[in-house]
Structures are given as C-alpha cells and as structure tokens.
N, C-alpha and C positions, 0 to 999 in steps of 0.2 A: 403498655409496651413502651421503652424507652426509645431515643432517640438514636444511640448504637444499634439496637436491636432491630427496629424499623430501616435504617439504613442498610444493613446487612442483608435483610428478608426484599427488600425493595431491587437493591442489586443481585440477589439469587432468581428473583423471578424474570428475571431477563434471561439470564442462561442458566436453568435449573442445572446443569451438567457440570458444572464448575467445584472442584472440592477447594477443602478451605483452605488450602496453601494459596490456590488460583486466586481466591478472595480475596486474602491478606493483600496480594501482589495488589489486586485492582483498588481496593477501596485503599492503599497504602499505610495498613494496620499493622501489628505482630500478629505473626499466626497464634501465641497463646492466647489475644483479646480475642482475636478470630472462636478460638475454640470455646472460649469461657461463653462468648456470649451464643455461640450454637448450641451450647449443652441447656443454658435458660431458655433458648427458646424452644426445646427440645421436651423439657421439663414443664415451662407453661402454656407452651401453647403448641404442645405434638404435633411442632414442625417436622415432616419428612419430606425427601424427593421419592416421588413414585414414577412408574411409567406407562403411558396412551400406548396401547401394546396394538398393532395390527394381527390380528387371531386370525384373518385369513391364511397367512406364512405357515401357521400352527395347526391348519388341517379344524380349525374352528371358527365356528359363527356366531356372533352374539343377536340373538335374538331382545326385542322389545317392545312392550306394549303397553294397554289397558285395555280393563274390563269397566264396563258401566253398565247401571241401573237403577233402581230407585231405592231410596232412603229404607234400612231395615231388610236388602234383599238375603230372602233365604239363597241363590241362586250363589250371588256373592258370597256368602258365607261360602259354601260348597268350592266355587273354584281358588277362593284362599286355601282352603285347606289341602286341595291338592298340588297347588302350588307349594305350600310346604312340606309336601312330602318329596317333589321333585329335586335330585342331589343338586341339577345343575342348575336351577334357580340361584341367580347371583343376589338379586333384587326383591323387595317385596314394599310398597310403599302405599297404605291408605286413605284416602281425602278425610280432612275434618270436616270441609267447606268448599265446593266449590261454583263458580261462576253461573254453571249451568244448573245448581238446582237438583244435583242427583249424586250419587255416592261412585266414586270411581279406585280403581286399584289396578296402580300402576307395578309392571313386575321386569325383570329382566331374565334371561339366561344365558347361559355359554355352553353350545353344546357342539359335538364331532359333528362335523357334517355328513360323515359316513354312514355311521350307525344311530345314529340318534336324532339328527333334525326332521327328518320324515316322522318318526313316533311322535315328536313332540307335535308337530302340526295334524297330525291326523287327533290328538287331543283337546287340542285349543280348537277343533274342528266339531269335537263331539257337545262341547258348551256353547258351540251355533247355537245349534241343530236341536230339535223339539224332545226334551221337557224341557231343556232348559231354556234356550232360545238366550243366549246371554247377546248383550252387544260388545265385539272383540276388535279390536283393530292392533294388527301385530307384521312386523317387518322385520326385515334383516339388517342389521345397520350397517349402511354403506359410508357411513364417516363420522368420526368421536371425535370431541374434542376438553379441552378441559383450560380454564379462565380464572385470572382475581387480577382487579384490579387496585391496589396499594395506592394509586395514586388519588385514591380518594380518601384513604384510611392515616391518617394524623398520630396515629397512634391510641389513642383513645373514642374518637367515635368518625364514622362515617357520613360521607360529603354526597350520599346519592341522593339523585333529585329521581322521582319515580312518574314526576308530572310532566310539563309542559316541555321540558327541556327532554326527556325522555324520546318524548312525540317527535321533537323537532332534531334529533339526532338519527333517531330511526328513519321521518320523512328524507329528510339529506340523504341517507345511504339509500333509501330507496328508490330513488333515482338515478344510483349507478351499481346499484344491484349484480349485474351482470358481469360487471368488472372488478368486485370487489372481490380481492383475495378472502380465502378461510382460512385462518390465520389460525396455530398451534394444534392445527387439525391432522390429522391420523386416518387418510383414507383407506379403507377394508380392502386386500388384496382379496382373488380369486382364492377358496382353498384350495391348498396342496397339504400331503402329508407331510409328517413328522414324528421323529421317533420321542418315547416315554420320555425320556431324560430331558429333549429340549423344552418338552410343557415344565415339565420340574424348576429348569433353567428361568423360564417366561416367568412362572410365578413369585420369584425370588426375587426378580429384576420390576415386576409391576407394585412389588410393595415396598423393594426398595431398588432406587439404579442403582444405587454402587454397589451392590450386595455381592460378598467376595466369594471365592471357589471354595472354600473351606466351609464357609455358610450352604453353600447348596452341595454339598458331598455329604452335610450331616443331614439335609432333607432329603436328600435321595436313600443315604442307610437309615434313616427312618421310616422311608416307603418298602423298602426292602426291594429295592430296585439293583441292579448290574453295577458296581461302582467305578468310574473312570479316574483315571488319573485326576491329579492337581492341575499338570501344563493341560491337557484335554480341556478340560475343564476352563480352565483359564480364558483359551482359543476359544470356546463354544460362546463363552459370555461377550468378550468381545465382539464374536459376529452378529450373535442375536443382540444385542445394544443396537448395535450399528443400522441391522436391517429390520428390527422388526419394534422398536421402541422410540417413542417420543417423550423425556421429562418432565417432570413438573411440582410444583413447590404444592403441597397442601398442608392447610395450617387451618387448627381449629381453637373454639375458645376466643375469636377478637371479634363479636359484640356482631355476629351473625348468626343468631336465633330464631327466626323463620325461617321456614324449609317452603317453598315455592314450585309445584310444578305447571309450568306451560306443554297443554297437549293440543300438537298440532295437526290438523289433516287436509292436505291439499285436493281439491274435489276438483279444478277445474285445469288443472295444467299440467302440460307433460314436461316440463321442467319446475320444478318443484322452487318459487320467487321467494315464497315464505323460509322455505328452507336455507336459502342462499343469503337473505337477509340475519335470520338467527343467528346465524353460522358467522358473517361476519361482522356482525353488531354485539354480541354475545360478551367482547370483553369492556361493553360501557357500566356492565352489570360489577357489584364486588365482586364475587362468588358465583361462578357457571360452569355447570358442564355442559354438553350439547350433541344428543344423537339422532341421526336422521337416516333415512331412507331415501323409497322413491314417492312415497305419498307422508309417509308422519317424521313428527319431527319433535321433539321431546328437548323444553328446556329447563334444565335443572338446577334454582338458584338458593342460593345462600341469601339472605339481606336483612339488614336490623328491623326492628321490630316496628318504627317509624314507618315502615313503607305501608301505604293503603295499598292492600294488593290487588282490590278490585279496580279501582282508579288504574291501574297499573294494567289489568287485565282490561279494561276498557277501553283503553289506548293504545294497544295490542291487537284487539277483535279491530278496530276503524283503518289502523293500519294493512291487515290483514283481507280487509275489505269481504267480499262473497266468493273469492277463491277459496277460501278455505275454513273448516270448521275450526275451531278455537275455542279452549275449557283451560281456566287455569286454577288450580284448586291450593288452598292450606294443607301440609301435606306432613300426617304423623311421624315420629321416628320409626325408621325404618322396621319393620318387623324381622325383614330379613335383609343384611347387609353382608355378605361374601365377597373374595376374592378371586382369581384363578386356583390362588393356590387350595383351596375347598375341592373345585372341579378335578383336579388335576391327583387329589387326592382318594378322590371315589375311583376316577380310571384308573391307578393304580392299584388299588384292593381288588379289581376286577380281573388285572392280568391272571391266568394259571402260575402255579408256583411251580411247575415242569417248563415253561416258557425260556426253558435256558438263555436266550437273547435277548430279555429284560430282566427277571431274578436271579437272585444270589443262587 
C-alpha cells in the first residue's frame, strides 16, 4: 500500500462518514487524486464503509455464541449442521486449534424478537439437554463494536507486539477499568418494531453507509415489497443513519491472515470487568470486532501471521485472572459469513402476497 493510499485510509478511519469531497477538503488534495486513489484501494484491498447497526431500533436481536466438545464430536457435527440450515444464522466459525484443548464452534444470528427468538432458544435448549448433552454458552449482545488500528500498519507490514507490551497495556487499563470509555461501540436498544422496508433500508446501509435511494428502491423491487417514493425514501435513510448506525472503514487483504477468536465468560461478577476491559482495549489490536453481553464476551481479531496466539492467549487468561473462563482458538474461514441483508431477505419471501401493506 502506498503512502497516498495509507494516508487517505488513515484519515477515513477517523470519520468513516466523510465522502470524498470532505477528504479532498481535509487532507488538501483534488477530489480527482481523491477518487483515483479510492477506486485502487477499492480494487486492491475491498475498502468499503459499512455500518455497527443497533437492531434493537429494528424489532431484532442478534444473538451469539459457542458450542464445545471434544476433538471429532459427532454431537458437533449434528449442531453445525442445523445451524446451517437456520436462515437467520449470520455466522458460522470453526476452531482449528484451540487453547483449551477441545473443538469449539463459534455462530451468530439475527433474529425478530417476536416470532423467532423463543424458537431459536427453546433449540440451542434441545442440544443441552440428553442425548446430546452439548456444552452451549449463548447471549444476547448488548454492545458491538468494531476496530483497526493503522497506526501500526506502515504500509507493508504490521508493528504489533502480542507480548509483554500487550500485558502491560492491558495491565494499565485495567486499573481504571471502570472509567474507561467503549469507544466506537454500538449499544443494543430495547426492541421495538419496524416496518419491512426499514430492515430493507438497515441492510443497504450496514453493507454500505452511503448507499443511495435508488440502490434500495431496486432491493426493495427485487423483494417484491410496496415501493416508496425517491424523497420517502431519501427521509427514511437519513433517519435510520442518524438513529440506528455507527461507520466504519473495513479493508481486507493488508497482511492480516489469521483469524483469532477470544471466548470469554465471566463466572464471578455481576458487572462484567473482562468485558469492560475488551471493549475498551480492543483497539491496541490491528483488526477487532468485539460482542458482549451480560456474562460472554467474544473477541474477534485479524493479526499477521507473526503473532504467537497462545502467548497472546496466555497473557489474556493471567489477566483475566479466576473471574472468568477464557478459550482463544485458531479459527477457520468462516463457513458461514452473511449479512442483514440475507435475514432481511428470508422475512421477505415469508410475507403473504395478499398482504396489500407490504406487496405490490
């Protein structure tokens, strides 16, 4: 990555919200270098701005978790597989390696809280419970976030230390814990409802912010959904930007090829320290996302291939102390990788086609 390019991606990640006129104006370029060099890095390294969507506003919950058990479980096989049959499964992610010595499979979903979050738990209920007897730990996430730090990244290879300096950064925050902001974080509202069009809307907006009204008036006549004006339309996007989206720059391809997950579960405390720590240590990492609850806490990293990740995971458990369980596993490409717009898609196929107040 050149040195235009790095600067340009460095200053985005500050205010992902900025378009490239705004650019030009700040880093004092023409908007044509502006554009040239967003379309290379668009081209090599599938820079987009996306958006940390709060899905409570949207009448949805994302749910997330893991299963574990031992090396070869038929058990495992079995709740992979209905996981892949469930529409709203967003996620599906399987250890190569991890910490703890056993085979873990971590998953996500996004489902109505209506009609769907009870079926799904009374499921993840039935893989308790004897023959299978799985072990399940799964919550509701009550705050997303999402991280990259650039300022370790030179352009060609990354500056993170995974060791001592690691320790000794996390030790620091974790003594003021308590006071530390969660920084780029996205906390989950209460559901409330929402009508078809505004999921339609969400999902245009979390894979892309600037995604225009013209773009989601052809996703809507392709769902075969009630089609609203341009200006509607227009108004709807700006509100839900406003109230229910957080941006952010994600770029793939710059020399972050291990996939990293930390599964965390607080056993001894009604405010969750580990979580609080994650949450606002999370951007010393390149590459993290980071979802939590009231007990687990899942953290999701990118980092070159350099990092020892058990050294890294062992420095994590001393921190983490006997509050809480901690497994950080090598973690395959994703089996299943979706969007809203997936979810958003099955509930659509589902409306009746007499439903005159959402179909044509």
């Amino acid at each position: 990555m050149g040195p235009g390019e790095l600067r340009l991606l460095r200053r985005l990640v500050i205010d992902p919200s900025f378009r490239q006129a705004k650019i030009a104006d700040e880093l004092d370029v023409t908007r044509s270098a502006i554009n040239q060099i967003w379309h290379k890095l668009q081209t090599d390294f599938h820079v987009g701005i996306r958006s940390n969507l709060d899905y409570g506003k949207l009448g949805l919950v994302l749910i997330f978790g893991w299963a574990q058990d031992s090396e070869n479980s038929e058990v495992l096989v079995k709740f992979s597989r209905w996981l892949h049959t469930n529409p709203f499964v967003t996620r599906l992610t399987k250890s190569v390696m991890s910490s703890t010595m056993d085979s873990r499979i971590y998953f996500e979903a996004i489902l109505p809280m209506k009609n769907q979050y009870a079926w799904f738990k009374s499921q993840i209920e039935r893989f308790r419970k004897r023959p299978y007897s799985l072990g399940l730990n799964v919550e509701v996430a009550s705050n997303i976030s999402h991280h990259m730090n650039l300022g370790l990244f030179d352009g060609s290879s990354w500056g993170f230390s995974h060791d001592f300096r690691l320790e000794a950064s996390f030790g620091v925050a974790k003594d003021y814990v308590r006071v530390l902001p969660d920084v780029d974080s996205v906390k989950q509202s209460e559901t409330s409802s929402a009508p078809i069009v505004d999921l339609v809307i969400a999902a245009a907006i979390e894979s892309n912010y600037h995604a225009t009204a013209s773009e989601v008036k052809m996703k809507i006549s392709e769902l075969g959904l009630e089609s609203l004006s341009s200006r509607t339309l227009r108004r709807r996007l700006a509100r839900l930007r406003k109230i229910i989206t957080l941006p952010y720059v994600n770029v793939n391809d710059i020399g972050l090829d291990q996939k990293l997950m930390v599964c965390v579960k607080d056993v001894n405390s009604n405010e969750s320290i580990t979580s609080r720590l994650l949450n606002a240590q999370a951007s010393t990492f390149p590459k993290a996302r980071v979802l939590s609850g009231k007990e687990l806490t899942v953290l999701d990293l990118e980092t070159p291939l350099t990092v020892d990740w058990l050294t890294m995971s062992q420095i994590l458990s001393g921190l983490v102390g006997n509050t809480s369980e901690i497994c950080t596993f090598i973690a395959n490409n994703h089996e299943i990788e979706k969007r809203l717009e997936s979810v958003v898609s099955h509930l659509a196929s589902r409306i009746p086609i007499g439903n005159d107040s959402h179909r044509r």
